[in-house]
N, C-alpha and C positions, 0 to 999 in steps of 0.2 A: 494514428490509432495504435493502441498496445495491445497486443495481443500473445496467444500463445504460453504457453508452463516448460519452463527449465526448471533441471536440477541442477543445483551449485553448493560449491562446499564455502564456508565461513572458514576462514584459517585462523590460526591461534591468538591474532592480530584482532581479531573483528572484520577481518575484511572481504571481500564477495566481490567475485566478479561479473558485469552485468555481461547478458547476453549483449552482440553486436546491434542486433534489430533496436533493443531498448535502449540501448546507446544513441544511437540517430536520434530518436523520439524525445531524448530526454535532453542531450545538451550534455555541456561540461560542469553544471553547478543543477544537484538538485536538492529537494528537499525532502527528508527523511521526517516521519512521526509516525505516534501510536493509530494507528488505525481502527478497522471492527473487528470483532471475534480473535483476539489477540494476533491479530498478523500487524504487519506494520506497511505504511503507505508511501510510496515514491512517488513525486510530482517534479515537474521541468519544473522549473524557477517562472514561467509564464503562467502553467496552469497554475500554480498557488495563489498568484500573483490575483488571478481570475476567484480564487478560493477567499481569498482574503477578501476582495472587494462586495462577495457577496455576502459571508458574514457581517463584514463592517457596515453592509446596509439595514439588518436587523436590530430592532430595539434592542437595548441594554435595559430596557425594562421586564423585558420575556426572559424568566428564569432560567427555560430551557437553550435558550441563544446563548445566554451568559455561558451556562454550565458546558454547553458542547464546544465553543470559542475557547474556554479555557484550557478545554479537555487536547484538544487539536493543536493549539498554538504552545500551551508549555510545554508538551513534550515533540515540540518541532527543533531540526536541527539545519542546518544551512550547509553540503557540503558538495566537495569536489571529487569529480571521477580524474583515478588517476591517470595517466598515461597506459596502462597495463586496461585501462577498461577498469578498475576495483572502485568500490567506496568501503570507507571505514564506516562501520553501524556503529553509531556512539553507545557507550557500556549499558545508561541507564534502557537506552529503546531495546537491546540485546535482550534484554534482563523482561522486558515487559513480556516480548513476545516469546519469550523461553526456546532463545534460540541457540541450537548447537551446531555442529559439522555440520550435520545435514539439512539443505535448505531447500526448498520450493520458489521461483520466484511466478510472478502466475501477472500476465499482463488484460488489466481490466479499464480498456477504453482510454480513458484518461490518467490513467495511473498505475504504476505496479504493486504487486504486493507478495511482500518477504514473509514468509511462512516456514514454521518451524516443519518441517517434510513430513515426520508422521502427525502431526494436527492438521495440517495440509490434508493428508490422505482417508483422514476420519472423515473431517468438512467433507473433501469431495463425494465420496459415498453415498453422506448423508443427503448430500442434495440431488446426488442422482437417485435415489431411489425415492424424492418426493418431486421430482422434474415435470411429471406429467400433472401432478395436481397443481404445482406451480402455475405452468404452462396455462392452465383451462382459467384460474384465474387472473391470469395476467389481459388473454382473450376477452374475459370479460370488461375490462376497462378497457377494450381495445388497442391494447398495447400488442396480440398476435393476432 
């Protein structure tokens, strides 16, 4: 499980170095794409793997499968943590998520997510101060 929020800087490179904890969890080859609310998504090479077969079970007739399969898989990249712990964010995923120096990485269950630090820290805000309405209707489908 992933868990937990670091601070990490992106170096002039595109490069980031992952915390040690999401190291273990992730392997030596993960995969990097655009994600929701402009951050981007890191997956082991097994969750994806898991990610893929579950889209791949959905019609290609349902517009909305189409469009989200596309959305996920073309701006997906395939890469390797280097020896230092880094991976390199490829320029265009960089570019989506408006990301500079300063980075958020934030570990969500089955995946990470690279966050530009102050969009990171709006997000976060914003959902702590609707957490408790969240919360009551999460309750109500008994999910608390």
């Amino acid at each position: 499980m992933l868990i937990g929020e670091y601070r990490h800087k992106l170096d002039e490179k595109r490069r980031i170095a992952l915390p040690a904890k999401f190291r273990r969890s992730l392997g030596t080859t993960i995969i990097i794409t655009r994600g929701l609310d402009t951050c981007l998504f890191l997956f082991s090479f097994d969750q994806w793997q898991r990610i893929v077969e579950k889209l791949g079970s959905l019609s290609m007739g349902a517009a909305d499968a189409r469009a989200f399969g596309r959305y996920l898989f073309a701006g997906a990249a395939e890469v390797e943590i280097d020896q230092l712990g880094r991976v390199l964010v490829p320029s265009e995923l960089a570019q989506y998520a408006h990301l500079e120096e300063k980075t958020a990485l934030i570990g969500v269950n089955d995946r990470v997510e690279m966050w530009r630090e102050d969009v990171w820290d709006t997000y976060r805000t914003k959902v702590e101060h609707s957490a408790d309405d969240v919360a009551e209707k999460l309750s109500e489908i008994g999910v608390l």
